[in-house]
N, C-alpha and C positions, 0 to 999 in steps of 0.2 A: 352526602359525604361519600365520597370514591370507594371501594371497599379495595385492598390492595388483592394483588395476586399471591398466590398461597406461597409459592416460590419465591416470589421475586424479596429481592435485599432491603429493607428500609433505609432512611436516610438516619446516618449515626453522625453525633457531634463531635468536638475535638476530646473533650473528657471520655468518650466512650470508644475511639479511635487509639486514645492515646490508652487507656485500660485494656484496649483485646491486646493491640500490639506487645506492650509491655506483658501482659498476662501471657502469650504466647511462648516468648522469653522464657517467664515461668515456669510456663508447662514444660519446655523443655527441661529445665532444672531438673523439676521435683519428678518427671518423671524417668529420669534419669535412673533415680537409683530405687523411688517409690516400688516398681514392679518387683524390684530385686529383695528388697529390705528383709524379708524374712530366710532368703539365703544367704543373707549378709550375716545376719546374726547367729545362723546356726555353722557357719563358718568361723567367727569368734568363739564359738563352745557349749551355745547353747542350745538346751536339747526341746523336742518336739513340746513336753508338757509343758516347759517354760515358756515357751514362745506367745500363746495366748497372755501369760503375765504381764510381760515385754510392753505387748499389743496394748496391753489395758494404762498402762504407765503414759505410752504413749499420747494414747487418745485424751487422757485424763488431764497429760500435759497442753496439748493443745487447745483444750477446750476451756482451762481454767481462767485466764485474761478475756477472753472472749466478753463477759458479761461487763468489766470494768473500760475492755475497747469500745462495743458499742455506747455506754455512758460518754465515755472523753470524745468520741467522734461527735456525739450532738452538742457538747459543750466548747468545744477548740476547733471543732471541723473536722470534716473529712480529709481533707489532702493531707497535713499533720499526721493521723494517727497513720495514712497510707506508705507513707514516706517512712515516719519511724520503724512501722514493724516488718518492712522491707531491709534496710538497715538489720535488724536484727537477726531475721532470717540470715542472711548472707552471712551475717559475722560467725554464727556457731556450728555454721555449717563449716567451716574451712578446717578446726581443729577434729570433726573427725577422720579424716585424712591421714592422721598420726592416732589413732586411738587401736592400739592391740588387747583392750576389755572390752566386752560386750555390756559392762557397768559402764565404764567411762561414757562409748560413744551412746548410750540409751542417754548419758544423763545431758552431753551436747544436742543430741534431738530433740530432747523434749525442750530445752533451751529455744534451737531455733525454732519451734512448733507455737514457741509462744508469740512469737514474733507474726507468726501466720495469722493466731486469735487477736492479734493486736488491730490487722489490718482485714481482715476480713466484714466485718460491720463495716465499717466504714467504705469502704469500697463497694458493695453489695446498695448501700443508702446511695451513695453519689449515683450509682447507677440507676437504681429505680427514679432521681431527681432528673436528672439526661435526659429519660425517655417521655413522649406523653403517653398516658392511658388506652389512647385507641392502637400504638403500637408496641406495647411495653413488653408482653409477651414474644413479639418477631424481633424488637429488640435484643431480648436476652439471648432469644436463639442465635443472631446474628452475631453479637459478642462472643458467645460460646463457641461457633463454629469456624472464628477466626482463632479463640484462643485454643481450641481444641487440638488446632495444626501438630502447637507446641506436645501435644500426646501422643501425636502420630509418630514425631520423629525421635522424642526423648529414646522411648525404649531402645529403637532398632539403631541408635547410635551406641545405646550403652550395652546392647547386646554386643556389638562389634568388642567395644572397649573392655568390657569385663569375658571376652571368648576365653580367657584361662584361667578363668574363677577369682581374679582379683576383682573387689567391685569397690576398693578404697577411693580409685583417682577419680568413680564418678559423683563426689562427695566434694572433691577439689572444685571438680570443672563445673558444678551446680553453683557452690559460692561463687566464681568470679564471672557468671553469667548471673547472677543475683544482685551483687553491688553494680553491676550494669542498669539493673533495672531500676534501683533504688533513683540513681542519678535521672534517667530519664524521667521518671514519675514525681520528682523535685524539679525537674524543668518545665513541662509540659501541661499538668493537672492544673486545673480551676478552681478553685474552692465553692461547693454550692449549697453549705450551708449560709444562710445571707445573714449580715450581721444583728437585723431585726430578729431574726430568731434566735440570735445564740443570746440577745439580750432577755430574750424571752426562756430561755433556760435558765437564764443566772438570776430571774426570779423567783426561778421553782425552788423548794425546798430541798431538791437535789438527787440524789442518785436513788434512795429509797423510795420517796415519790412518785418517783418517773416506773422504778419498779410496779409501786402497785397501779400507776398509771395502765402498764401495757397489760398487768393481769386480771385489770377490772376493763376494760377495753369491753370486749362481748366474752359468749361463752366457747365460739369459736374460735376464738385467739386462745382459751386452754384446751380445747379439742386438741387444736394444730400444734402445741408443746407436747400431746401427750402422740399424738401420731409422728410428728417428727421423731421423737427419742424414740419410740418400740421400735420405728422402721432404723434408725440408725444403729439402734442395740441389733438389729437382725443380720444389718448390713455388714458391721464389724463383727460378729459372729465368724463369718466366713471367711474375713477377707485374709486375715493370715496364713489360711490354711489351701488359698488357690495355689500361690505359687508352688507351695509345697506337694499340693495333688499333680500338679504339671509334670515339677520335676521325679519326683520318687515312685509315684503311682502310674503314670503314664508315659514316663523317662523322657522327656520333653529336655532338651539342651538349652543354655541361655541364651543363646539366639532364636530359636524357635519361642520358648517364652516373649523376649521382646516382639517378634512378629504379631502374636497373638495376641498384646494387650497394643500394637500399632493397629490392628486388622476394628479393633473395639473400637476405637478411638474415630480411626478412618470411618468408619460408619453411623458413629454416631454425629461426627462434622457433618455429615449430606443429609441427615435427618432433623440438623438442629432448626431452619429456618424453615421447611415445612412445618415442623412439630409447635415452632413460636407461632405460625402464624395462623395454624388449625386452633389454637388456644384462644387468639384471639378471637376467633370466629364462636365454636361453639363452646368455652369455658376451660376453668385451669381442671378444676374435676377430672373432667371425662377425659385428658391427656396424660394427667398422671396415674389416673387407675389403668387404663391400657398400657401403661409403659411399664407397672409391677406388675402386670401378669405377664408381658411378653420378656420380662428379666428373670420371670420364674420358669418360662419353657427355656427359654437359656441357660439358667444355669443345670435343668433335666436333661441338656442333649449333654452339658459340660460334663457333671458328674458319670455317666453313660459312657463316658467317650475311652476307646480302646487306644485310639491313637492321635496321631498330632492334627492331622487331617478336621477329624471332629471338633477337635479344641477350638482351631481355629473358625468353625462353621458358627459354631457355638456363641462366639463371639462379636462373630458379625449381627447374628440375630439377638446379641444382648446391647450392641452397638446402636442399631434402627430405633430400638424400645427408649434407649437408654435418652439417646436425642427427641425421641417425640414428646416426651414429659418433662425433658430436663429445662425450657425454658418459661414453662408453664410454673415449675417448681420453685424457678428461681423470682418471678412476679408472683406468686402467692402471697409469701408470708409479707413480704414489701408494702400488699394491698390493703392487710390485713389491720393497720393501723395507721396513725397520720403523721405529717411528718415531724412535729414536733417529740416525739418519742420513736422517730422509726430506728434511729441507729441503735437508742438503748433494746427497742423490741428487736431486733435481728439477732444484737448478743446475747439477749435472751435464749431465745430460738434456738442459738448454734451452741450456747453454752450449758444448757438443759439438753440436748439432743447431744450433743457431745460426753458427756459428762457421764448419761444413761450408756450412749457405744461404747462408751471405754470399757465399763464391763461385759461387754460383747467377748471380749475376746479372753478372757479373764473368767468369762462361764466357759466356752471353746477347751481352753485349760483343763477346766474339771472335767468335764464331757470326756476330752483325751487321757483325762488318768483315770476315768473306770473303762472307756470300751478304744484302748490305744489306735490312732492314727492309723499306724503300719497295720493293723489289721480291720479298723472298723474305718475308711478312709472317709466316707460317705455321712458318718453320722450328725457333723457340722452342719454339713449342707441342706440336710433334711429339716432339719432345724430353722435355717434358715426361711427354708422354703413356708413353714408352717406359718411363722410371725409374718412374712410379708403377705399373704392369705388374711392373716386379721386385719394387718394395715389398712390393704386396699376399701374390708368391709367398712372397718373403723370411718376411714377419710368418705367414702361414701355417705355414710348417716352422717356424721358430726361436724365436718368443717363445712360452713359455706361456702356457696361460692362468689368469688371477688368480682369478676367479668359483668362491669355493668355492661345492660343491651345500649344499642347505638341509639337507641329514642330517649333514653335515660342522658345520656352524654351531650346529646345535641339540647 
């Protein structure tokens, strides 16, 4: 068997063609006003302590349908739930546009948020179905580093668009680049669950079933639920309070912000198909523990940083890390069980790990109302830094790894 070049691009099919492109789109959307979101909100009236609350609501919302999307995705298909929860996203997204409460538009987010957990299993299954085993990992990178584009450019267009502190219209122009996407992914997608198998669902005993299906699976499939959520409880920990260290700690403008999460993005694209294809080679392991330590010297030059200069350095090297693991991350949990319960196991995964981050940001909170923000700006971050330190051990000892050798495969 040929062994591919580390570099070089695999061959992607129409389903996986038609997901980066469309996902592209996406990106642009959500990160449109993503970077911005927590000066969104503290522009509607909400103060620093609340804002980890906000965060936790959020997350909590997004993550809740998660567990019932991946069931309906191995029951009705994948392009269905893709389609619908595209559709949704788009729709709740448009009335924040008109929302003067930082109530109202949290409770349109977490609306469209759910539309995200709708479609995420399901989309995540049809991919790992797309690709085969010996290039599942360059795969994903390659997916990613076409969809990634859409991250490169969201921000530094929505830095232009919000340059005088409005950041309403980039809420507008997210939905109606959103029902764009809905249509295309209702033209183009395949459906690949086959009808033998979803007949083979509708003999199971159903959604509880299938539950303890993926949790009696091995004991590395609850390693991997319990390593996914700490690391995501760590991840949202911080993430609300980047923007906020940008702007007020290090007086960073909203175009310099968007630069800086374009500068991440940009580099994580040119690292995503090396990183899938070192995965395939020597394992998902040893790609994603390099990529949490080289996100933890990132975020140490980030915190450190006096000025925009740094921010930006900061980023680039959490950018490289960030693509070297991230298509290793995305064929992990995929590997992890078979396909007759993959979609129910991925909303597992995203709905347990989701569910855990939401109070990331929601302890973030408490943390700011004993050693305040404005003067302890750093103590998030440390925090941070700590949990993805056990992560890395954690994933180390306790989750297998997936990557069979190529004498195994052959």
């Amino acid at each position: 068997m040929a062994v591919p070049e580390i570099g070089s691009m695999p061959k992607l099919g129409r389903n996986v063609l038609t997901l980066a492109v469309t996902a592209l789109l996406l990106n642009v959307a959500m990160n449109m006003y993503d970077p911005f979101l927590s000066l969104f909100f503290i522009q509607l009236g909400i103060s620093t302590v609340l804002l980890g609350l906000v965060f936790s609501i959020y997350r909590i919302g997004f993550s809740i349908l998660m567990l019932p999307g991946g069931y309906l995705a191995d029951k009705f298909g994948r392009k269905r739930l893709i389609v619908l929860g595209c559709l949704v996203y788009a729709t709740f997204l448009l009335p924040i546009y008109w929302s003067n409460s930082w109530i109202l538009a949290l409770a349109f987010l977490v609306c469209a948020q759910l539309g995200v957990s709708i479609y995420q299993p399901g989309t995540q299954a049809m991919l790992t179905e797309s690709l085969t085993d010996e290039t599942r990992a360059a795969g994903f990178g390659a997916f990613w580093s076409i969809t990634m584009i859409g991250g490169l450019i969201g921000p530094v267009i929505a830095g232009y668009m919000s340059a005088d502190g409005n950041y309403k219209p980039l809420f507008l122009t997210a939905s109606a680049i959103m029902f764009g996407v809905t249509l295309l992914r209702y033209r183009f997608l395949q459906e690949t669950k086959k009808e033998r198998r979803l007949g083979y669902v509708s003999r199971e005993a159903g959604f509880i079933e299938k539950l303890n299906d993926t949790w009696n699976t091995s004991s590395s499939v609850k390693s991997y639920i319990i390593w996914s959520s700490l690391y995501e409880f760590g991840f949202q920990l911080m993430l609300p309070y980047t923007a906020v260290l940008w702007s007020l700690v290090i007086h960073m403008d909203a175009f310099l912000i968007g630069v800086s999460s374009s500068v991440f993005t940009l580099l994580m694209i040119v690292a995503e198909i090396p990183g899938g294809r070192l995965s395939d080679r020597i394992g998902r392991k040893p790609c994603i523990i390099l990529s949490i330590l080289g996100l933890m010297a990132s975020t140490l030059i980030m915190i450190f940083s006096t000025f925009s200069l740094e921010v930006i350095l900061s980023q680039a090297v959490g950018g490289v890390f960030a693509g070297l693991g991230h298509g290793a991350s995305e064929a992990l949990p995929g590997e992890l069980v078979n396909e007759e319960i993959r979609g129910t196991a991925i909303g597992v995964f995203r709905t347990t790990s989701g569910l855990v981050g939401g109070f990331g940001p929601l302890t973030a909170s408490l943390v700011c109302s004993i050693y305040p923000f404005e003067t302890f700006p750093r103590t998030v971050f440390y925090a941070y830094l700590l949990i993805d330190l056990v992560c890395a051990i954690f994933l180390a000892l306790f989750v297998k790894e997936t990557l069979m050798s190529r004498e195994t495969k052959k």
